[in-house]
SELO-885287 format. One record per residue (C-alpha): residue number from 1; z, y, x. Coordinates in steps of 0.2 Angstrom, whole numbers. Layout:
! SELO-885287
    k      z      y      x
  NUM      Z      Y      X
...
! end
This chain:
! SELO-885287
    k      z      y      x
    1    617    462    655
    2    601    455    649
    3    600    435    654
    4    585    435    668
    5    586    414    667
    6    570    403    660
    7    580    394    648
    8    581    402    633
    9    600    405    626
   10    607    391    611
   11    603    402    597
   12    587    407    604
   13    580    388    603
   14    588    388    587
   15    577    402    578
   16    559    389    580
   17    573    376    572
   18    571    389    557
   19    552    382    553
   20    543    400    551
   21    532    397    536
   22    549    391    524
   23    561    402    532
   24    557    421    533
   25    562    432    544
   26    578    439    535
   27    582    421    535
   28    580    421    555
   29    591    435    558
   30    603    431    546
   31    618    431    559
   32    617    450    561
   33    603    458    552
   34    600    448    536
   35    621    448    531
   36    622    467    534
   37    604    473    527
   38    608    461    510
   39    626    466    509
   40    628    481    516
   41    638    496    507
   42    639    512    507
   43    656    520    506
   44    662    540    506
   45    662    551    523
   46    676    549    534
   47    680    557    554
   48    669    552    568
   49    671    540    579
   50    665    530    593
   51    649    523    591
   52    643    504    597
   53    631    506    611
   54    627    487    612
   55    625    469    604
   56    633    454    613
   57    630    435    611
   58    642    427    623
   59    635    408    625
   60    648    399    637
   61    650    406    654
   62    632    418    649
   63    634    438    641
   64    618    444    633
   65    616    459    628
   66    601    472    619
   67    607    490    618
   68    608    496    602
   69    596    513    607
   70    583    497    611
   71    581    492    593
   72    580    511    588
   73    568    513    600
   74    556    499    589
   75    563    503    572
   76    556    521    574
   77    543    521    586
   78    536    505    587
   79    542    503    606
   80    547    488    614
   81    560    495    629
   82    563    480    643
   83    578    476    637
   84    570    472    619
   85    556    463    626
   86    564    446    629
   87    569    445    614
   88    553    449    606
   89    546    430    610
   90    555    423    596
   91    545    431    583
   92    527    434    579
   93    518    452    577
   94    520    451    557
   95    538    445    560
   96    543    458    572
   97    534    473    559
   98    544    464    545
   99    561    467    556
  100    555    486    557
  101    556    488    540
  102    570    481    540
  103    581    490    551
  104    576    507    543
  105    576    501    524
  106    587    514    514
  107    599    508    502
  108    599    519    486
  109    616    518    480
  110    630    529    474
  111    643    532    489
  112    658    534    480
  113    654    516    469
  114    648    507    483
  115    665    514    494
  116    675    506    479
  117    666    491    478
  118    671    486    497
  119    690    489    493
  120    689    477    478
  121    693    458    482
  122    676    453    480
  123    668    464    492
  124    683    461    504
  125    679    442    502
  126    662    445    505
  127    664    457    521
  128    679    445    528
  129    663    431    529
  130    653    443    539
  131    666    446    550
  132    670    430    555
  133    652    431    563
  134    651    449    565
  135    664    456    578
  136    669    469    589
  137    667    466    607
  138    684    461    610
  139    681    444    599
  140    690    453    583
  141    686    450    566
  142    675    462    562
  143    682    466    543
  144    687    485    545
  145    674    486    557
  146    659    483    544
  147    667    494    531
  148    671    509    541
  149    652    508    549
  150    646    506    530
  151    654    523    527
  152    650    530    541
  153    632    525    538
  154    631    531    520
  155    640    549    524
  156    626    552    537
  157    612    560    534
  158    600    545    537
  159    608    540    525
  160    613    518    523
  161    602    506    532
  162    604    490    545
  163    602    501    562
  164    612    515    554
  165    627    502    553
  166    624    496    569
  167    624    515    577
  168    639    520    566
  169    650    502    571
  170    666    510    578
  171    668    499    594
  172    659    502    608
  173    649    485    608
  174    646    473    592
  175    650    455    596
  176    641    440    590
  177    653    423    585
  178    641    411    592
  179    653    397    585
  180    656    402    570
  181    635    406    568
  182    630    390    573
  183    643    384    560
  184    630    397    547
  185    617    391    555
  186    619    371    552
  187    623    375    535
  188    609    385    531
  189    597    374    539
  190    606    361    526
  191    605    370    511
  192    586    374    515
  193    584    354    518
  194    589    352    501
  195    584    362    492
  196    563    362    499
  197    568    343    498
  198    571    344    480
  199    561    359    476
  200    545    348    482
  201    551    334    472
  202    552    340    455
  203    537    347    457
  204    530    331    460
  205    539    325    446
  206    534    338    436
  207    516    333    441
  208    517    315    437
  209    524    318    419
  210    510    328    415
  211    497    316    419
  212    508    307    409
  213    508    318    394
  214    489    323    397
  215    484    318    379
  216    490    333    371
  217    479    348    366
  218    487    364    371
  219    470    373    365
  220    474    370    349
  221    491    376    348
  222    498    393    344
  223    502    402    359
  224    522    404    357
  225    524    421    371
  226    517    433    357
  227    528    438    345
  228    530    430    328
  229    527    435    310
  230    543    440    302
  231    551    457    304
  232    567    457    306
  233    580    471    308
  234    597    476    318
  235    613    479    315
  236    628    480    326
  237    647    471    321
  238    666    474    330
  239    673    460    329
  240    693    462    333
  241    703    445    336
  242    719    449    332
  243    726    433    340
  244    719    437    358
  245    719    454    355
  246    702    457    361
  247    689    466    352
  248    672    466    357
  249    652    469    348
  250    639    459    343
  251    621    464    339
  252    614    453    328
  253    596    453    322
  254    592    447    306
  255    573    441    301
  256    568    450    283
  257    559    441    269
  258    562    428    258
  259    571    414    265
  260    571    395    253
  261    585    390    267
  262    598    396    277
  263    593    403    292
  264    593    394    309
  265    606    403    324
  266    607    406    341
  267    618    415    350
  268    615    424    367
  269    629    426    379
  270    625    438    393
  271    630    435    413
  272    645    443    423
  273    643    464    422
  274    629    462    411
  275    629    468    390
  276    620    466    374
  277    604    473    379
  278    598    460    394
  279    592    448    384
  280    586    461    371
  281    568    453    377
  282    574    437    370
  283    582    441    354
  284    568    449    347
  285    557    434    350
  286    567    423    343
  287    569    433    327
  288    551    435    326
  289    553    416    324
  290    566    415    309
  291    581    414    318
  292    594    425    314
  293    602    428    335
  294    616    436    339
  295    623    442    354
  296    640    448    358
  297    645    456    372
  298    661    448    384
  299    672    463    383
  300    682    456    399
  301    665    452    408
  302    652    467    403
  303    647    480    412
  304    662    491    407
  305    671    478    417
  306    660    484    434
  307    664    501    429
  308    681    499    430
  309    681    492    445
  310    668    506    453
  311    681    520    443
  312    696    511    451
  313    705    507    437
  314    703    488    440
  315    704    479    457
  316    697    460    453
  317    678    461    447
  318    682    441    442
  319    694    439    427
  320    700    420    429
  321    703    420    407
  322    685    426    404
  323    683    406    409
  324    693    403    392
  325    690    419    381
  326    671    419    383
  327    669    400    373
  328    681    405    361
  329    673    422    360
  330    658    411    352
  331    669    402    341
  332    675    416    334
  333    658    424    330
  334    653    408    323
  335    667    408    310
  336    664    427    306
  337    646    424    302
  338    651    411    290
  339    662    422    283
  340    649    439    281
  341    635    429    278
  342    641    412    269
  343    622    409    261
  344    612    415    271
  345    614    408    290
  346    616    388    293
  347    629    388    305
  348    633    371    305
  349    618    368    317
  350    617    381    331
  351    610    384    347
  352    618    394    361
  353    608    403    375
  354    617    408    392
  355    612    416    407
  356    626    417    425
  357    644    416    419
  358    636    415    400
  359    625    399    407
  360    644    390    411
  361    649    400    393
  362    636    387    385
  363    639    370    396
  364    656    374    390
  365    652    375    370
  366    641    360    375
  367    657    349    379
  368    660    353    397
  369    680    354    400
  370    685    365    415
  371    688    352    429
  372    705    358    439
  373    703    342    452
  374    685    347    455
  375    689    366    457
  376    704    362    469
  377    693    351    481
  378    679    363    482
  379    688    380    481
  380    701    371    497
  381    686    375    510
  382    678    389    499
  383    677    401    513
  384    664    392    523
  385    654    390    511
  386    636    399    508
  387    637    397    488
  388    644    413    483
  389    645    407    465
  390    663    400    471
  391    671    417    472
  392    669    417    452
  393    671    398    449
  394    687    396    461
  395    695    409    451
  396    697    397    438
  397    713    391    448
  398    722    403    443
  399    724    396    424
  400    735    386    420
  401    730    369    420
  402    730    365    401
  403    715    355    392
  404    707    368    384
  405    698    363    368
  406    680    377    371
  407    669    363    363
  408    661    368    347
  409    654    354    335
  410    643    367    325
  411    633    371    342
  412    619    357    344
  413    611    363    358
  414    610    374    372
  415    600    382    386
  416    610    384    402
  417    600    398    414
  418    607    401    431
  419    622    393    426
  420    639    391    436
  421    644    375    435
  422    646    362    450
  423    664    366    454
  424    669    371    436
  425    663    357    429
  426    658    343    441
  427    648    327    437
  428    662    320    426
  429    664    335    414
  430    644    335    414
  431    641    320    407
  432    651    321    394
  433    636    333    387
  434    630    324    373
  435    617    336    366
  436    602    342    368
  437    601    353    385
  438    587    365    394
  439    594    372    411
  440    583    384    419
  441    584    388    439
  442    576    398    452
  443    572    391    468
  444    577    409    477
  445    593    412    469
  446    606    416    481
  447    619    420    469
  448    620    404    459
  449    609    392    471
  450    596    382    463
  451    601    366    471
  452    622    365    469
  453    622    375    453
  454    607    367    444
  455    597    356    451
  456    610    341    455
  457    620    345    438
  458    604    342    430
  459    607    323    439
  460    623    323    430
  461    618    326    412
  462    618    306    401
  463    611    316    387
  464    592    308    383
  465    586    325    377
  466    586    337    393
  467    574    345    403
  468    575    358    418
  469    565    373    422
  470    562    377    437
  471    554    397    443
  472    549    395    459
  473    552    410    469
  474    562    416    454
  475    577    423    458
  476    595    426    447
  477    590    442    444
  478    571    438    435
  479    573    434    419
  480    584    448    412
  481    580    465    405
  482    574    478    419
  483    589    492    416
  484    595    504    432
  485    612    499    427
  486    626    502    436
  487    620    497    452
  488    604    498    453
  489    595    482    459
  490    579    483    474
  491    562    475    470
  492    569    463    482
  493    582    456    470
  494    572    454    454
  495    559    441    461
  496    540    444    463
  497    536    450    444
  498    550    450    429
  499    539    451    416
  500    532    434    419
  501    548    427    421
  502    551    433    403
  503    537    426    394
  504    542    408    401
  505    560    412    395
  506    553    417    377
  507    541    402    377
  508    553    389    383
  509    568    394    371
  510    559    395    358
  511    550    379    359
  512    568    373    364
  513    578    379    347
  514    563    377    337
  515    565    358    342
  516    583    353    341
  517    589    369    327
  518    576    374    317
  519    572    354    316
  520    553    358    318
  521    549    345    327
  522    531    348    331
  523    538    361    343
  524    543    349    356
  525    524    349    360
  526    528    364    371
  527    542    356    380
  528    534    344    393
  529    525    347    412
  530    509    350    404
  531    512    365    395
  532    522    373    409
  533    509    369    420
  534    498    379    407
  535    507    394    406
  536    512    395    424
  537    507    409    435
  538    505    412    452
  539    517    424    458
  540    530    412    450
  541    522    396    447
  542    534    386    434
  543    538    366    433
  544    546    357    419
  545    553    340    421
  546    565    329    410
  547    569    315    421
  548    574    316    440
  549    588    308    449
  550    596    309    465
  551    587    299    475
  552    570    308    469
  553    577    323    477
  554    583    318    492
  555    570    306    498
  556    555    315    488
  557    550    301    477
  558    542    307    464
  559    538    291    454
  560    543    294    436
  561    560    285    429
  562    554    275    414
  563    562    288    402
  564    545    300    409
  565    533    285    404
  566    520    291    391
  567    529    279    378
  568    544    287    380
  569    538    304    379
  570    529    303    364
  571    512    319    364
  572    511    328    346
  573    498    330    338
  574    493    349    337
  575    500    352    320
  576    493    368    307
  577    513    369    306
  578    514    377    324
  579    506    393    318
  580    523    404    312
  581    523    409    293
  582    538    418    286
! end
């Protein structure tokens, strides 16, 4: 029964706790509705069976319970039943309309993929976290549970959606872990401390540094998001180790015209189930430059590698050697290029560029070693943890605990976006970056948080040339190539508006390799707070900073270290050189 006492329940005085105007409503009901609307998956038909009739949260001696048909009552109709309507006070009118939506959003996703998706480790990692807090009424991990309701839901006609799951759960009641969602709930509250906490801090920073830096003119410069003025042409290259045994392509885009020097490099390594063409975008404007970029395609981490998985053929998404095959995949290119084009490319100063699992691929290159003390510690307790990154990081204990030389002494500098790197790597291994480094974050990225996987590595760098970008409301998802892929990503996913997120990528590593490859130093004019705060847009306001440290982002003081003083951030001159010439 429903309680009838004033007092509310413990988890109903928690949701205020959830400050409304920083956490949304997704957020609030991330103990049932958030977990199952963002992760749930549709799976092939299957025979009926008995459908859940109620929700329980049992909070010591107290049952309370809201009948399923009552939230189908509101989700369709817009009618609040009595048995809905105590709960009702915990939300406001745009809250409670956002909460309709969601319980009738329809996921548009392939079955049979989805189905396989759920039998493959990760997604049974992934549902055995929800069931910890997700159970049947009699206080049973709800594991199968969840899966068989997925399928159930996406057989029907309805189709896959949050009250669909909760209709087609195969126990007569859904029961809510209050422990163990209390446990979620501190931790969230947590990681939202710390990330607002440091989110509000480098902008701050970022603010400060550009009063600091207010004497340069960014009228007069070139404006670095349009394209440049060579041509420049593609071709595509197998490259076959024979050592490894591994064979994989590489598009490589080559500026036309006469060239008095080698060119400038940069290679592009793509994210875990992604390929060539997701940072097509970036390639091109770089070559526009006079870099000569290629980008080769992980053969063990593409998206032939989802397919597999989705086709059955493979179990494990996550393939512990990528950690070692994707650096050396690098090195390899590197010594092929010198080899195909011996006059024509400088590859003794080259600049890597690496989103996800390619973001680790270029801290790795950088002088990051794979830390195996760090990765046990973490990975121990990985199951409580909200940081799903660690699924892919703690796979890394799997290999064999050898010093593996990934370092490469021709690469001189590297951008790190949405990297995975805090449990790889740790604060000893970061440090021992000497080169230049550009890490990019985004504040609503749930796959690689902002805070553990960029923000506090960017503490841990000792190299003097670093800066970190930070895309508010960016999420993992915004800066690559909009494709339908193999599972199609929601709106939702890919952040407020992409393509603004990829003239800040093409602006910022450009001014970046320009700087520290190409050795036009007048570039580095474009690499300060200012010219972020030029460029930025609302709908994702950007902030560049090159010094914070710990204590800036826990306590929120945002006074400048003396590296951000205007004396040790020298302001360029515009310079006629800016303006790209072939």
């Amino acid at each position: 029964m429903i309680a009838t006492e004033t007092r509310s329940p413990r988890w109903a005085r928690l949701i205020p706790k959830l400050n409304p105007p920083t956490m949304p409503l997704k957020a609030k009901l991330g103990i049932v509705l958030l977990n199952l609307g963002c992760l749930i998956l549709p799976g092939v038909a299957s025979k009926p069976v008995l459908s859940a009739e109620k929700l329980y949260v049992t909070y010591g001696p107290l049952d309370f319970s809201l009948p399923v048909s009552a939230l189908e009552a509101y989700a369709r109709e817009g009618k609040i039943e009595p048995e809905f309507a105590f709960y009702t006070r915990f939300f406001d009118q745009k809250q409670l309309e956002q909460l309709r939506r969601v319980l009738v959003r329809r996921a548009k996703i392939s079955p049979v993929r989805i189905s396989q998706i759920l039998y493959s480790p990760t997604g049974e990692i992934l549902l055995g976290r929800i069931g910890e807090v997700v159970q049947t009424k009699a206080n049973q991990p709800g594991f199968y549970a969840i899966r068989a309701a997925m399928i159930q839901a996406a057989a029907s006609p309805e189709g896959l959606t949050p009250l669909n799951v909760l209709k087609k759960f195969p126990t007569y009641g859904i029961r809510i872990n209050t422990e163990r969602g209390f446990q979620v709930i501190d931790e969230l509250n947590n990681l939202i401390g710390e990330s607002q906490n440091a989110i509000a801090a480098i902008e701050q920073v970022a603010t400060t540094e550009a009063s600091a830096q207010s004497l340069v003119d960014f009228s007069g410069l070139p404006d670095i998001r349009k394209p440049g003025s060579f041509t420049w042409k593609k071709q595509t290259i197998n490259l076959n180790d024979i050592r490894r045994r591994r064979i994989f392509p590489v598009d490589i885009y080559l500026p036309q015209g006469p060239n008095q020097r080698p060119l400038p490099v940069v290679v592009i390594s793509h994210g875990l189930g992604d390929d060539r063409e997701t940072f097509g975008y970036l390639a091109q404007h770089l070559a526009s430059y006079g870099f000569a970029v290629a980008v080769p395609e992980h053969s063990g981490s593409n998206t032939k590698r989802i397919e597999s998985v989705l086709s059955g053929f493979s179990r494990s998404l996550v393939v512990p050697s990528e950690l070692v095959d994707r650096p050396i995949d690098i090195k390899y290119l590197l010594d092929q290029l010198d080899r195909l084009f011996p006059k024509q490319l400088n590859l003794q100063q080259v600049g890597v560029a690496g989103q996800s699992f390619g973001g680790y691929t270029s801290l790795a290159l950088a002088g990051a070693k794979l830390n195996f003390e760090q990765l046990q510690k973490d990975c121990a307790n990985s199951q409580d943890s909200l940081n799903v990154s660690l699924i892919l990081q703690c796979s890394g204990l799997v290999l064999p605990p050898n010093n593996y030389q990934l370092q490469d002494e021709r690469v001189k500098a590297v951008s790190a976006i949405n990297p995975v790197s805090s449990s790889l790597f740790g604060e000893s291994q970061i440090s021992q970056i000497k080169i230049p480094t550009m890490i990019v974050s985004g504040s609503a990225d749930t796959v690689t948080p902002a805070f553990s996987e960029q923000i506090k590595p960017f503490t841990w760098l000792t190299t003097p040339e670093k800066f970190l970008v930070l895309l508010k409301g960016g999420t993992h998802f915004s800066v690559l190539k909009e494709s339908e892929g193999v599972v199609p990503l929601p709106a939702q996913a890919l952040g407020p508006d992409p393509k603004i997120a990829y003239e800040y990528m093409k602006a910022l590593n450009l001014a970046f390799f320009k700087t520290y490859i190409a050795g036009e130093l007048p570039y580095k004019a474009y690499l300060n707070a200012g010219y972020a705060q030029l460029i930025s847009q609302y709908q994702i306001p950007l902030n560049l900073v090159q010094n914070i440290t710990p204590q800036q982002l826990t306590e929120g003081d945002a006074q400048p270290t003396p590296a951000s003083s205007p004396e040790a951030s020298p302001s360029p001159s515009p310079s006629p050189s800016l303006s790209p010439t072939p």
